[in-house]
N, C-alpha and C positions, 0 to 999 in steps of 0.2 A: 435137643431138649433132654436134660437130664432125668433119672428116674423118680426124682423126686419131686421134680418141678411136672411131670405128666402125671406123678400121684393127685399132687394136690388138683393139679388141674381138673382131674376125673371127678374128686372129691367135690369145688366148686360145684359142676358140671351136675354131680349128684342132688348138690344140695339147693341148686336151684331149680329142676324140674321136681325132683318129690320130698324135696323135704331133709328133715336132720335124721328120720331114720334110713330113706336111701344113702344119704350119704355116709351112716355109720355102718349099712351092709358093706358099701363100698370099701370101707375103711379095714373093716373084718375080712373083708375079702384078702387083704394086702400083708396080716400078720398071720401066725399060726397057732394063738390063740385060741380056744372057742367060742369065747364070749368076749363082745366089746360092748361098752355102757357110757350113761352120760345118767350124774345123780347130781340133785342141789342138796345144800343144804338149809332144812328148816327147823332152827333151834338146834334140838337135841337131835333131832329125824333126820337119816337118810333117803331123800325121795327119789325115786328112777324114772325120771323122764323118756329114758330109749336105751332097750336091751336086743343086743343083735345077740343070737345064738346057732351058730354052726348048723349044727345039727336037729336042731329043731326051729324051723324058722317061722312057725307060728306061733314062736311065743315072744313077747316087744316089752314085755316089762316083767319086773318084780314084785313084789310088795313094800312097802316101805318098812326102815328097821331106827334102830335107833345107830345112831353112826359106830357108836364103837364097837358094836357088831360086825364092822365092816375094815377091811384093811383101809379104806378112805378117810377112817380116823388119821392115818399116820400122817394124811397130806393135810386133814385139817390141822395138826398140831403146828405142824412146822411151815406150811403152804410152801411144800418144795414134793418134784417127784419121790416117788416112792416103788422099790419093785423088791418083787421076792421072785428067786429063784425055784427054789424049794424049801418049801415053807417047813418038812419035816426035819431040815437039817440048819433052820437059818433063829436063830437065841433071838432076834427082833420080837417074832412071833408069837416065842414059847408062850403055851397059854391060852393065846388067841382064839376065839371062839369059831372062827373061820380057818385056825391052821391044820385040823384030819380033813377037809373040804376041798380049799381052794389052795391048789400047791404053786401054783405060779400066779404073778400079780403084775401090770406094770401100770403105773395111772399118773396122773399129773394133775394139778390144779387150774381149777377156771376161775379167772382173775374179771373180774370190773375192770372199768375204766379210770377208777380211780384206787385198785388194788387192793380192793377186797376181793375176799375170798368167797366165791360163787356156789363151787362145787366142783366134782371131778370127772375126767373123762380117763376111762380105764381099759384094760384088757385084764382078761383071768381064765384061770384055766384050772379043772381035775386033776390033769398033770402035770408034771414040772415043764415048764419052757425055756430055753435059752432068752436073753433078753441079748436083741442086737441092734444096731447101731441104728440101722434103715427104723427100725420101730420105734424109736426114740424118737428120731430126726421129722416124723411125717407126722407123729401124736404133737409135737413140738408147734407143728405147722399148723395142723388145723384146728388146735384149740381154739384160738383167738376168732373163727371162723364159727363156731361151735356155740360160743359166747354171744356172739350175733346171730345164729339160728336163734336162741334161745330169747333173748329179748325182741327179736322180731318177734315171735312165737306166742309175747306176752307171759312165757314163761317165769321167765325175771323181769320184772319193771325197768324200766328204764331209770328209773329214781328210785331206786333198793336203798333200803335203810339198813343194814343187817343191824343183827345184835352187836354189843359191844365182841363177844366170843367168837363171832365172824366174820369180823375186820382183821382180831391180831391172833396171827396162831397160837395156839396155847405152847408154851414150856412144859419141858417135859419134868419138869419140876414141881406141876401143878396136880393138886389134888385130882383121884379118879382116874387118871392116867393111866392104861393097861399094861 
């Protein structure tokens, strides 16, 4: 078995005895990251469903922000991954209300079944991170895994209506844009 077919496995494995946040400790466990997350989006708002955090692990959520306070904006725009290296040295950023903060970033979009855009499942970090292959390849994996915690969860309806704004990613051509 390869190691990423025992990843996901564990990952399953997590997520059907305790849930999407065992499964995201699980998943934190596997990057070097400090923080792994899973946020939807409502409207204008970034909501944090389940925040894993290293080193303090009694803390499971956030507060909610308004998205583009958040690098999660970059995947609503485009609904494609998105990662920062180092956010002190990377002109994406420049700006960013998040870039003296969070120097490394890697997340991806949580898609419906009919490819709207849900919201994102990420990793971040204080400091910078190399972003490598394995981490890609396993966030790849269990999104779609993630997406069905999630509407099992009653988190997202089964019958989500989004706004027109989170169906198609915004152009970066579009007013407001950071």
């Amino acid at each position: 078995m390869s190691v990423k077919a025992k990843l996901l496995s564990g990952f399953r494995e997590a997520l059907d005895e305790g849930g999407l946040s065992r499964a995201m400790r699980f998943l934190n466990q596997s990057v070097a990251y400090r923080f792994s997350a899973v946020y939807v989006f409502s409207g204008g708002t970034l909501q944090n469903v389940c925040l894993i955090d290293k080193l303090e692990p009694e803390v499971s959520k956030t507060d909610d922000i308004p998205i583009e306070e958040s690098y999660c904006a970059f995947i609503r725009r485009t609904a494609r991954p998105f990662s920062v290296i180092d956010s002190l040295n990377d002109p994406r950023v420049d700006g960013h209300s998040k870039q003296p903060i969070i120097h490394s970033y890697y997340g991806l979009p949580l898609l419906g079944a009919a490819g709207q855009l849900l919201g994102t499942v990420c990793h971040f970090d204080y400091d910078t991170r190399p972003l490598v292959e394995e981490t890609v390849d396993f966030l790849d994996a269990v999104a779609p895994l993630i997406v069905g915690a999630l509407k099992h969860g009653s988190i997202i309806p089964p019958t989500t209506n989004p706004s027109q704004s989170e169906m198609k990613p915004k152009s970066p051509s579009d007013k407001g844009v950071a």
